[in-house]
C-alpha positions in Angstrom: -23.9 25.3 -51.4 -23.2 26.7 -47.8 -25.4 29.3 -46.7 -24.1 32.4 -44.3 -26.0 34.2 -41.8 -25.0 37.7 -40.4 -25.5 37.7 -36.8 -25.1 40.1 -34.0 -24.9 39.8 -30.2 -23.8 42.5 -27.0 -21.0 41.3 -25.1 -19.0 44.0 -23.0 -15.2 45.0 -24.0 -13.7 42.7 -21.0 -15.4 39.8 -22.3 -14.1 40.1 -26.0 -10.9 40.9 -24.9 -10.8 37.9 -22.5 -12.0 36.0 -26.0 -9.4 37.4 -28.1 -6.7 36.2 -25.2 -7.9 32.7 -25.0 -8.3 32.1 -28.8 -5.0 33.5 -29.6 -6.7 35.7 -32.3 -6.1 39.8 -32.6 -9.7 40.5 -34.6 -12.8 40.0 -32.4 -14.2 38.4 -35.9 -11.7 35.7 -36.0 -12.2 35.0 -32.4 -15.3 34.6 -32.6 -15.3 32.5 -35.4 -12.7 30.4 -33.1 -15.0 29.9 -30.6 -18.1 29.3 -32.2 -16.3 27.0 -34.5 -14.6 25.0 -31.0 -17.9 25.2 -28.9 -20.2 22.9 -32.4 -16.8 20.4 -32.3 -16.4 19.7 -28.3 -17.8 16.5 -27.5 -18.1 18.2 -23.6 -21.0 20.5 -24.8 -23.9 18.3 -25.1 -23.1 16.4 -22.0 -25.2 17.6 -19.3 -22.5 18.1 -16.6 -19.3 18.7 -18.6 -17.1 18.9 -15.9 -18.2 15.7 -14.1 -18.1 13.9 -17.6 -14.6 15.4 -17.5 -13.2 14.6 -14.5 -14.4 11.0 -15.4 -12.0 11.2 -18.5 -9.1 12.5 -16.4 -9.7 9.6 -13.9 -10.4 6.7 -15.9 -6.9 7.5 -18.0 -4.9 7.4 -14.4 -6.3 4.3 -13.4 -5.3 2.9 -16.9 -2.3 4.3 -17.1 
């Protein structure tokens, strides 16, 4: 059985509204969920400098290609 935890945090209006924009979703809930949900599954978040590790992806696949 999955357990659920309510949790809080501040963030200002600009910043949920900047969330709500890039998730596509209309509730700040759902967005979010979104996010939180996309930030556990990218494989960019435990790499110490993403966008170096990045970059390296974008490269190797033009030099392939």
């Amino acid at each position: 059985m999955t357990k659920i935890m309510h949790t809080q945090t501040v963030l200002t209006v600009e910043e949920i509204e900047a969330l709500k924009k890039k998730t596509g979703e209309s509730s700040t809930k759902d967005a979010l969920s979104k996010a939180v949900a996309h930030y556990l599954e990218c494989e960019y978040t435990q790499v110490e400098d993403m966008w170096a590790k990045k970059l390296e992806k974008v490269v190797s696949r033009k030099t392939h290609n």
